[in-house]
LUMBAVEX-465306 format. One record per residue (C-alpha): chain; x, y, z. Coordinates in nm, 3 decimals, always signed. Example, Ala and Ser with C-alpha at 12.3 -4.5 7.8 and 13.67 -1.06 7.14 Angstrom:
<site A <+1.230 -0.450 +0.780>>
<site A <+1.367 -0.106 +0.714>>
***
This chain:
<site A <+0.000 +0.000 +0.000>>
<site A <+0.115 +0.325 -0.073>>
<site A <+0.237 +0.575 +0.202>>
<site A <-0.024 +0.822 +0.068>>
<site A <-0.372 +0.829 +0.208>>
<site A <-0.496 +0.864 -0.156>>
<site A <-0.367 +0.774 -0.476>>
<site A <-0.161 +1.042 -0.679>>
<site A <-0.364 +0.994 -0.997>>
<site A <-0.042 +0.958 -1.271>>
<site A <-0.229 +1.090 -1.631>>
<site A <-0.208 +0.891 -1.898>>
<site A <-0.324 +0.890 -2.231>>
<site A <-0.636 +0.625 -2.335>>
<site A <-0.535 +0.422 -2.611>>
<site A <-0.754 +0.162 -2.800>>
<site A <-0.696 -0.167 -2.590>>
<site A <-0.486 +0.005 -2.274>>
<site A <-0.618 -0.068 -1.928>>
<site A <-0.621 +0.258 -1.707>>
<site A <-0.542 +0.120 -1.359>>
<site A <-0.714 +0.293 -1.035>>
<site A <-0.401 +0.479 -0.943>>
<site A <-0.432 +0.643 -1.297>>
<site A <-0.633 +0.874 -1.472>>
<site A <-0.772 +1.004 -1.809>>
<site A <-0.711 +1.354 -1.929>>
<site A <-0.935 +1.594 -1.729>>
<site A <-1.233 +1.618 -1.974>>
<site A <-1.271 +1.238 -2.056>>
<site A <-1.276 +1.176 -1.673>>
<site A <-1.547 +1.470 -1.638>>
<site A <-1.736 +1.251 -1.913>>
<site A <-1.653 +0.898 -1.778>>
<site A <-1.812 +1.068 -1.441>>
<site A <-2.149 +1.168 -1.623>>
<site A <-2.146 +0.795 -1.776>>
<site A <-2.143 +0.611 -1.396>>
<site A <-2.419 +0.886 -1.311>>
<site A <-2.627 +0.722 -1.657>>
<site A <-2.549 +0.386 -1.568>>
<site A <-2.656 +0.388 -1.149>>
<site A <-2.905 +0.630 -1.255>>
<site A <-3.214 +0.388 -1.354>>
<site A <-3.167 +0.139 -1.063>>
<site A <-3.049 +0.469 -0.797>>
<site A <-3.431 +0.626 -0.871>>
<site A <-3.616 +0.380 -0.921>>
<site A <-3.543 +0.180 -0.581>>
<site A <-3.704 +0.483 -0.367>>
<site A <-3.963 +0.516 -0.594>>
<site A <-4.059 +0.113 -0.509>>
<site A <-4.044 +0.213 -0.082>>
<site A <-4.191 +0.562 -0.166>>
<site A <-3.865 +0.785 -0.054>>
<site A <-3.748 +1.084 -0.209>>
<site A <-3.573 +1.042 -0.511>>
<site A <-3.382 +1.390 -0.489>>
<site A <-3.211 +1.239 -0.153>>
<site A <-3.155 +0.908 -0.299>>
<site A <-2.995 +1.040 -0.553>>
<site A <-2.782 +1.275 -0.305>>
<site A <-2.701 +1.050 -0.070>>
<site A <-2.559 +0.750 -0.344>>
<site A <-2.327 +1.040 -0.406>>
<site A <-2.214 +1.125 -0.068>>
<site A <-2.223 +0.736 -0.018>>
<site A <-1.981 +0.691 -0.256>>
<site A <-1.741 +0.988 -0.147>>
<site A <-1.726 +0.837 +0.216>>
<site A <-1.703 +0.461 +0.065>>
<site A <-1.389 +0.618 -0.144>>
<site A <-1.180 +0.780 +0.156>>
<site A <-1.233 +0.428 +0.363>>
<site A <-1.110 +0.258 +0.097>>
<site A <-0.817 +0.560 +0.043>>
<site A <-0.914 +0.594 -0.278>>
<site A <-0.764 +0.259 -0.386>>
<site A <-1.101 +0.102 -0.494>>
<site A <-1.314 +0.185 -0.808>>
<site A <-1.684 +0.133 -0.724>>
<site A <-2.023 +0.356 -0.706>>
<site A <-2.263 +0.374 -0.423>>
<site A <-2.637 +0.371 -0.500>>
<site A <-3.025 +0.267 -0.365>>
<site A <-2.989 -0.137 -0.259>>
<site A <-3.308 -0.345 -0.389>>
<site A <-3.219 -0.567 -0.124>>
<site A <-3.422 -0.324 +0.136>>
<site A <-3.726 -0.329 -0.048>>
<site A <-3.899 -0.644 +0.085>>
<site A <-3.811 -0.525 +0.465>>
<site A <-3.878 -0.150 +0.376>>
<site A <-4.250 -0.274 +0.253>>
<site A <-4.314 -0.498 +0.505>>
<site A <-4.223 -0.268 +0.792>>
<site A <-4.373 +0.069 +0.666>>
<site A <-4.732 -0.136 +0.494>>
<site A <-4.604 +0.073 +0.165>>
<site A <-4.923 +0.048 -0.075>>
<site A <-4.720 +0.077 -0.381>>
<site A <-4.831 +0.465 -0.477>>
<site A <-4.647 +0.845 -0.405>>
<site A <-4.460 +0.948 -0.063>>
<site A <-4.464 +0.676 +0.194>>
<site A <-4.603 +0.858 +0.508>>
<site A <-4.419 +0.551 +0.750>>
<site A <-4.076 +0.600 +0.613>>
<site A <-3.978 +0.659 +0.979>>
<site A <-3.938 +0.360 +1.080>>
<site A <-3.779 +0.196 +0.784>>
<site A <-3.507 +0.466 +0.822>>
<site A <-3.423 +0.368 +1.154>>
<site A <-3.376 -0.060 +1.092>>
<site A <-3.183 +0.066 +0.773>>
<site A <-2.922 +0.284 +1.011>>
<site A <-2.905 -0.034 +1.207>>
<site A <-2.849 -0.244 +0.974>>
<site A <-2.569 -0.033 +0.824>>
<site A <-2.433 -0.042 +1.196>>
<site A <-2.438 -0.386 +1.164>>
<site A <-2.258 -0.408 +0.859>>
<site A <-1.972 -0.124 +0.972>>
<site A <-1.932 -0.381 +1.287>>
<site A <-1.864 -0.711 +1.047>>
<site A <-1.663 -0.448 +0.844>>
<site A <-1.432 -0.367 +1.131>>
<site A <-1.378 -0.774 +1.263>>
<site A <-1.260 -0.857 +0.911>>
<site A <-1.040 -0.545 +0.867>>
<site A <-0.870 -0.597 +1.229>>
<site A <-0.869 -1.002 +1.074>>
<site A <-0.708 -0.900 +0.809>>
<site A <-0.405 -0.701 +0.961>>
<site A <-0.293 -1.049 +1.124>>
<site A <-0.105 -1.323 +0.992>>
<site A <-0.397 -1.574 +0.738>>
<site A <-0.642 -1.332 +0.871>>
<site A <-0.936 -1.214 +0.621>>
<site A <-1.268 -1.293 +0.482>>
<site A <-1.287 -1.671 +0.439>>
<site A <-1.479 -1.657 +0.722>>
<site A <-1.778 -1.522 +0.572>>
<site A <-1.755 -1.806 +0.255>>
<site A <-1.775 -2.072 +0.510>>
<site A <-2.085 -1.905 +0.684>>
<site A <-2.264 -1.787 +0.371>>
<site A <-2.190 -1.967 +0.093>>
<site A <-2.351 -1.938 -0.240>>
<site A <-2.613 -2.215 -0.199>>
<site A <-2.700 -1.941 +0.126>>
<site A <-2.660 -1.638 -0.046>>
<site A <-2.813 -1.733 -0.379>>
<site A <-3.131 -1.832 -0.188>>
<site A <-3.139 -1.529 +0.012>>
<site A <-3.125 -1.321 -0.286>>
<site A <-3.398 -1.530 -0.458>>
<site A <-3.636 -1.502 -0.176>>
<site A <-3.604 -1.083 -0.186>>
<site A <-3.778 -1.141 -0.520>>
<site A <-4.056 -1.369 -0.442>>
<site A <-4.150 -1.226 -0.121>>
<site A <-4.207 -0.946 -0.326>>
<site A <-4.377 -1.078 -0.647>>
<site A <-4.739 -1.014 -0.487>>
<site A <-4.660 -0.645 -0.421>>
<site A <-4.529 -0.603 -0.803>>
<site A <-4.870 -0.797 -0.922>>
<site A <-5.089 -0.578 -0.743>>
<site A <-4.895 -0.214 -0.859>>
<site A <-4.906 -0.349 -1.180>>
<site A <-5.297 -0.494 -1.181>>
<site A <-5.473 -0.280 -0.923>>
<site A <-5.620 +0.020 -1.136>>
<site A <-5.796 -0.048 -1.472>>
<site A <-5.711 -0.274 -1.733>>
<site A <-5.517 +0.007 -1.954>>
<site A <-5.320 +0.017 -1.644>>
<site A <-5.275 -0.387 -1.651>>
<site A <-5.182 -0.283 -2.027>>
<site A <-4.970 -0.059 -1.923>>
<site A <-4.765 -0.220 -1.686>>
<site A <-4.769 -0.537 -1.963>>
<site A <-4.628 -0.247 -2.225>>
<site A <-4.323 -0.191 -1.952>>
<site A <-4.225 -0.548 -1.928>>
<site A <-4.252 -0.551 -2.308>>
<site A <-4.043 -0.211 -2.374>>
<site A <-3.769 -0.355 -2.048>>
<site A <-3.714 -0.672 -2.230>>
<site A <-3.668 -0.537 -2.586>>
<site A <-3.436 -0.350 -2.484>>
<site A <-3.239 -0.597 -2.309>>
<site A <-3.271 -0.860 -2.613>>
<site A <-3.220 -0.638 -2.896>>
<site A <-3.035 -0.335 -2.814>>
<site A <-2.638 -0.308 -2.822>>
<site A <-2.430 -0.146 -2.696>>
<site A <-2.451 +0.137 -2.444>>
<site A <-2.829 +0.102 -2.428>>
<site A <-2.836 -0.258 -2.366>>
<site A <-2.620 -0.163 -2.058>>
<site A <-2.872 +0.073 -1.934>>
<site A <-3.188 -0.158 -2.024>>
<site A <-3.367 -0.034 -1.699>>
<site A <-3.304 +0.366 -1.772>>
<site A <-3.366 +0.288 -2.154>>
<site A <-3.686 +0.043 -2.099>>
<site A <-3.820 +0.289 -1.863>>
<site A <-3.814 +0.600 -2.078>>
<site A <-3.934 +0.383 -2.394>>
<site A <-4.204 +0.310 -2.181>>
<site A <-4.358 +0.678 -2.040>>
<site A <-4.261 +0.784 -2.410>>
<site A <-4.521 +0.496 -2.520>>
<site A <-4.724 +0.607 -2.254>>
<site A <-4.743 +0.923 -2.306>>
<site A <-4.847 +0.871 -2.663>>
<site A <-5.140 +0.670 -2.511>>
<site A <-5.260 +0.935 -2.300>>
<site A <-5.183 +1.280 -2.313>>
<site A <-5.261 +1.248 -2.717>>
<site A <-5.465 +0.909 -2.810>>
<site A <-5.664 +1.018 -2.462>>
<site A <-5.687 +0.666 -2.334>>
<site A <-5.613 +0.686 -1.972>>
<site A <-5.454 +0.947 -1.694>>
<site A <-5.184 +1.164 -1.846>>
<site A <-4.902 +1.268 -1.762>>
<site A <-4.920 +1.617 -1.609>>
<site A <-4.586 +1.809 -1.623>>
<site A <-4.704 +2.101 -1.492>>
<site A <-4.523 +2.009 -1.155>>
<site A <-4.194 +2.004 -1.304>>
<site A <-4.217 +2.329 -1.514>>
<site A <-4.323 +2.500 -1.176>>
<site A <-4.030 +2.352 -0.955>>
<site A <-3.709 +2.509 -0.923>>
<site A <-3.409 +2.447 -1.054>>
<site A <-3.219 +2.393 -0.723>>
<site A <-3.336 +2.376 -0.313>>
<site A <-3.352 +2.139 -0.056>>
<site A <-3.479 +1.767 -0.056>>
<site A <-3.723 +1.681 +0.186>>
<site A <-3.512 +1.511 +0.440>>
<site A <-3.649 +1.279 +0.714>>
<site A <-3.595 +1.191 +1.043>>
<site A <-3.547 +0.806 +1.141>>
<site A <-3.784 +0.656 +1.434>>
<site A <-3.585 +0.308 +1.573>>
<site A <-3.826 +0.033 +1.634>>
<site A <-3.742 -0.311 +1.731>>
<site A <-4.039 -0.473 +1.528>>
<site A <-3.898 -0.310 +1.228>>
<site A <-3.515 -0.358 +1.274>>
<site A <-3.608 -0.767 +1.315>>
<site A <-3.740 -0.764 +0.919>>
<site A <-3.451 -0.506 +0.781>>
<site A <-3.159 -0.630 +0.954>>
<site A <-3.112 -0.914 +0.776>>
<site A <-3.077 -0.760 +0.449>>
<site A <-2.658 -0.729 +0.566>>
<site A <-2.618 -1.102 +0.449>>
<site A <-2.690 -0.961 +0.100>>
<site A <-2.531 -0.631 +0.139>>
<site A <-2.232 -0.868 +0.234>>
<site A <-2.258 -1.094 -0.055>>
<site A <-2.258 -0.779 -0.305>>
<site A <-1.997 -0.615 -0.173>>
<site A <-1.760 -0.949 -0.161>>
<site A <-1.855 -1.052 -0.505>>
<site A <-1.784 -0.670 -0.669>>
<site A <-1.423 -0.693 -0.508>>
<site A <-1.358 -1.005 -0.608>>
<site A <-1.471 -0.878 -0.959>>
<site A <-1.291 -0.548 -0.959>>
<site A <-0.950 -0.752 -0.849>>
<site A <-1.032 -0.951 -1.171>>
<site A <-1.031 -0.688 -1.428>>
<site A <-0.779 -0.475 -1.254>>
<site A <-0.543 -0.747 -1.188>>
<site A <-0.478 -0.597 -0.864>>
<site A <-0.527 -0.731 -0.478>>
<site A <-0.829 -0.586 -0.368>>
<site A <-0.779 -0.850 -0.029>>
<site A <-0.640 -0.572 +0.173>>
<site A <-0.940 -0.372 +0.125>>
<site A <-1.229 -0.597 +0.223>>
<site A <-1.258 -0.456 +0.565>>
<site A <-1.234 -0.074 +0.490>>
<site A <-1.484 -0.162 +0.191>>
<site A <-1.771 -0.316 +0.421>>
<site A <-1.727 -0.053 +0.713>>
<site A <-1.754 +0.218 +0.443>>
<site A <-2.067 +0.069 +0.236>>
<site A <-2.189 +0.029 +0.651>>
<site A <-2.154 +0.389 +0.714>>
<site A <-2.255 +0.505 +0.409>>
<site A <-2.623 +0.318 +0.459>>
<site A <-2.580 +0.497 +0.830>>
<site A <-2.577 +0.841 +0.713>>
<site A <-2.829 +0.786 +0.431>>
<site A <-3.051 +0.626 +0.661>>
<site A <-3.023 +0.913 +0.889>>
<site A <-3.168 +1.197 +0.648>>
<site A <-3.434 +0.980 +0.471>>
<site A <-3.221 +0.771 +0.204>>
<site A <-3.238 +0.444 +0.117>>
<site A <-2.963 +0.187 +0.226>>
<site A <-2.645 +0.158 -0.056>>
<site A <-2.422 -0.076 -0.238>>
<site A <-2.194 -0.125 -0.484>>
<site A <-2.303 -0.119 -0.827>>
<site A <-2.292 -0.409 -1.070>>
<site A <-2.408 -0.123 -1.364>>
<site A <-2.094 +0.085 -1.293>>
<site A <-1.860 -0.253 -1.284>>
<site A <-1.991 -0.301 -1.588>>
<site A <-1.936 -0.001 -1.759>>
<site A <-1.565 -0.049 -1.667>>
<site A <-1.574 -0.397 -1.775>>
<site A <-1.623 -0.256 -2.112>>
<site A <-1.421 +0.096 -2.088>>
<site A <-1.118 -0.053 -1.910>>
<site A <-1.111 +0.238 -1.704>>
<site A <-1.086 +0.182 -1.338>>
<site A <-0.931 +0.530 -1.243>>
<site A <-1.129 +0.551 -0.884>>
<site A <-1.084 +0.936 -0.989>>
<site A <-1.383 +0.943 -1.187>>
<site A <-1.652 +0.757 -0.911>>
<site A <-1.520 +1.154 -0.724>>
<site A <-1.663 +1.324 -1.053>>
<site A <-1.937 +1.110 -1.077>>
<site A <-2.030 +1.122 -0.693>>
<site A <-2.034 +1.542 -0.731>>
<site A <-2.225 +1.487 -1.027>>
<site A <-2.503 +1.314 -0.825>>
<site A <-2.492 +1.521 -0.550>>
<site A <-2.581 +1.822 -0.792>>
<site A <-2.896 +1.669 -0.918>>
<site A <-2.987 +1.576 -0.555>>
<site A <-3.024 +1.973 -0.488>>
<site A <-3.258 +2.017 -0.788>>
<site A <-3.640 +2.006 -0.746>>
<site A <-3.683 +1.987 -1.101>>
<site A <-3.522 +1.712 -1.112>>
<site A <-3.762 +1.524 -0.834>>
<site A <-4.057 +1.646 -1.021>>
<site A <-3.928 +1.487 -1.331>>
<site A <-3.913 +1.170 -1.132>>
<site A <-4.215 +1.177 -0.988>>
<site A <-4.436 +1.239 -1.299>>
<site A <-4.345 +0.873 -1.385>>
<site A <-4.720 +0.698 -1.448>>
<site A <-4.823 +0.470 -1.177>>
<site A <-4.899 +0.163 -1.459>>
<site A <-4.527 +0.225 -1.551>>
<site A <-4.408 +0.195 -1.221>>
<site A <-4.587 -0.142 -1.171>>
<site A <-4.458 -0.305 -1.502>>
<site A <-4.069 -0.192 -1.366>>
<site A <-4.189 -0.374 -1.059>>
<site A <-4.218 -0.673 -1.214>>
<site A <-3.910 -0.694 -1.447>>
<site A <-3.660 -0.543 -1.111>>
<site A <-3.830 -0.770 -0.855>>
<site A <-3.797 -1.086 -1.121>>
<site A <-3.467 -1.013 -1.193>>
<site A <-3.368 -1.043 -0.826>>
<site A <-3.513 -1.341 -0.764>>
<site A <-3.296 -1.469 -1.088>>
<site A <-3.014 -1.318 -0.938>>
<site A <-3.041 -1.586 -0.669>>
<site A <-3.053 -1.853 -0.928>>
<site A <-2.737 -1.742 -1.126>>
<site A <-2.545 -1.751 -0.792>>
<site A <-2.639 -2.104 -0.810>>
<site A <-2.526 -2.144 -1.159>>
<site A <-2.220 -1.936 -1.158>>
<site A <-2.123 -2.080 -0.810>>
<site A <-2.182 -2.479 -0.952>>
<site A <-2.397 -2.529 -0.639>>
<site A <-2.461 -2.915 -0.609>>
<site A <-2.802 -2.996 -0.545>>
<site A <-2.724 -3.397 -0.587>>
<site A <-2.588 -3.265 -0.225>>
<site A <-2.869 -3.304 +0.019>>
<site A <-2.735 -3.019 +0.264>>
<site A <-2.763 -2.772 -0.025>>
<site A <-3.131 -2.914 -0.144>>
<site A <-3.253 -2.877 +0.209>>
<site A <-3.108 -2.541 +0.260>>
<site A <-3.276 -2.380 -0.065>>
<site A <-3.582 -2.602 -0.063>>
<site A <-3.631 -2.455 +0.295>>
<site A <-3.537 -2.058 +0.293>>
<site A <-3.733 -2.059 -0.079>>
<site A <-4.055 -2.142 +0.093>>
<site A <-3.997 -1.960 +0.428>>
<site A <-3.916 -1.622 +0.226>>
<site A <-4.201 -1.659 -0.051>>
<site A <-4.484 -1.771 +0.227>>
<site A <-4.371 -1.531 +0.425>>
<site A <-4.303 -1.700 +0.774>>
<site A <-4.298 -1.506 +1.060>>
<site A <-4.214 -1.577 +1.415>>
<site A <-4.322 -1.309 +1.697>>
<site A <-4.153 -1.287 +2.009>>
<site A <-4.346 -1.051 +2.199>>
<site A <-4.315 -0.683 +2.069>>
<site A <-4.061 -0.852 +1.813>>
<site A <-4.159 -1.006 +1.488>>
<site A <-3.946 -1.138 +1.213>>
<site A <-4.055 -1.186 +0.857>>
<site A <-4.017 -1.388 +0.608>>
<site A <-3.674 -1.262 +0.460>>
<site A <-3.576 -1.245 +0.833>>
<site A <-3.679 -1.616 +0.874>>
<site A <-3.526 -1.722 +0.593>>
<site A <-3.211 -1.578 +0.604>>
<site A <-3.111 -1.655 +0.948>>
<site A <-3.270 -1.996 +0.846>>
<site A <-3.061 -2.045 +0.562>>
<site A <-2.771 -2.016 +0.770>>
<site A <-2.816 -2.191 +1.091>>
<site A <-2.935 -2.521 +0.853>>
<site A <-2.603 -2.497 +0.641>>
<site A <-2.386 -2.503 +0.986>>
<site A <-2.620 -2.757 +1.119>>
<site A <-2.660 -2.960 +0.849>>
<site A <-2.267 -3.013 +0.848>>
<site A <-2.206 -3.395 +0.731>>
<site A <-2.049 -3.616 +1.018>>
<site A <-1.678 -3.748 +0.945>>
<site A <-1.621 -4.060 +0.780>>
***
């Protein structure tokens, strides 16, 4: 590790085929540029998460930037990776808050608290493997043996189903143009992602989503079939002011069904190092630690003003994937750049005058794809389900998480992702196979 607390940025020219490592950096106005591309590509998943809990947008979109400014000085500046809204709160954030799916959510309160908890939680498992990894074989293996894909990949999968029925019902509960509607989202999301190229095909959710209002729109505002869009909002609201910030209210009810969600937040983080050390070719080991404690306090301080809980990208990994530029300079640009937009109102009114039927259909496609995300851990992981420990373990959380199991102890009550989490992991050490 260097002696520096940050890296001294050496500039270097892009040339076709040359990989620009973290420690380097573009000339000044391709990095401004490379910045506004992370915004793009966070962008679709970063608004639309708060828009499925009914948060603020504007401070979403604020607080993924100042996320990923404090992420990047725990890190020193040594990792390349973007901060924005987790889906992995939604389930917990619904559940707790009885979120019907429609504008501001007037229980937010209490979701903020379990989320500053749970980022507590995270900055505490942070701080173990960071003082683990200072010693001699210290680091994260720990956290394979505990949560190991068949674990994690069911975990994941369950965040989906358990919230499949709240997707149906935003997508199906007005009138059938609605059901249309929503039908016309999942039809616009999935074009895009089978026969686009390129840059669009990397933002299929920000792409499919604007295809969508702009079909919508179309349907409404001039064909006259259903509720248009009204603008109006937007063209009155400033350019720049304040988000509407929001105090957190702790509850132990809610912290029970939230709290959990740090297995994932784990997962994702673990998995996006061990990717970034792949295309970078460089130890990112060292930096597991620092990396969870800052994601933790990152989901702390968003929590406390009425933002969503954060993690690392995949969307951004992937736009270095194909740019083969990992300067961690940029994710600075790109954080400032978000932090901008979270000071304009114009901006949330854009946001906000997404239709309802539009919403619904995104519902679908986001929640589906996490519960397929589960599945390709699986896959990518060569789970063996010939192995009877593994079959039990899925077969088990899958149903716990989907039917929604919940266990009350008192004031205390804990969910079905809560269930089957904590399931999923006390059957995988219990389940342990005697010696021959």
């Amino acid at each position: 590790m260097s002696d520096s607390f940050l890296p001294r940025w050496q500039r270097v020219e892009p040339v076709a085929g040359r990989v620009i490592a973290p420690d380097e950096r573009p000339p000044m106005g391709q990095s401004v540029a490379m910045g506004a591309q992370h915004v793009v590509a966070m962008f679709g998943s970063t608004v639309l998460a708060p828009l499925l809990m009914g948060f603020d947008p504007n401070v979403a979109v604020l607080m993924s930037g100042v996320g990923t400014l404090i992420f990047f000085l725990f890190v020193r500046g040594r990792v390349p990776s973007y901060l924005g809204s987790s889906f992995a709160f939604i389930g917990g954030v619904v559940a707790v808050t009885g979120y019907a799916g429609q504008g501001p959510n007037p229980n937010i309160g209490v979701a903020l608290g379990a989320i500053i908890v749970c980022g507590l939680v995270y900055a505490l498992i942070g701080l173990l493997v960071w003082f683990q990894s200072a010693r001699p074989g210290g680091g994260s293996d720990w956290i394979d043996k505990l949560m190991p894909p068949v674990v994690t990949g069911a975990v994941v999968a369950v965040i989906g189903l358990h919230l499949a029925p709240i997707a149906v019902r935003g997508a199906t509960g007005g009138s059938t143009f609605d059901a249309m509607m929503a039908i016309m989202t999942i039809l616009c999301v999935g074009g895009m992602a089978v026969f686009s190229r390129g840059v669009l095909q990397r933002l299929l959710i920000l792409a499919g989503l604007v295809l969508a209002c702009i079909v919508y729109f179309l349907c409404t505002n001039l064909a006259g079939w259903g509720v248009p869009i009204d603008l109006a909002p937007m063209r009155a609201a400033a350019w720049f002011g304040l988000p509407t910030f929001t105090a957190p209210v702790f509850d132990v009810g809610a912290m029970g069904l939230i709290v959990p969600v740090v297995v994932i937040l784990v997962a994702e983080n673990l998995g996006h190092l061990k990717a970034v050390s792949a295309m970078t070719g460089k130890d990112m080991d060292p930096y597991v630690g620092r990396a969870f404690v800052g994601d933790g306090v990152a989901t702390m301080v968003s929590g406390a003003v009425g933002g969503t809980g954060v993690t690392t990208y995949a969307e951004n990994i992937g736009v270095m994937a194909v740019t083969r530029i990992y300067s961690t300079l940029i994710f600075v640009i790109a954080a400032l750049i978000a932090i901008v937009l979270g000071f304009s109102p114009k901006f949330g009114a854009l946001i906000h005058a997404i239709p309802g039927p539009v919403l619904g259909g995104m519902s679908i496609v986001v929640f589906g794809l996490i519960a397929v995300a589960g599945a390709r851990i699986w896959v990518e992981n060569r789970v063996d389900f010939s192995d009877n420990r593994n079959l039990i373990v899925a077969a088990v959380t899958l149903v716990l998480g989907a039917g929604d199991f919940t266990l009350t102890f008192g004031d205390f009550s804990l969910n079905g992702i809560g269930t089957a989490t904590f399931g999923a992991i006390l059957l995988y050490a219990l389940l342990r196979p005697r010696a021959a």
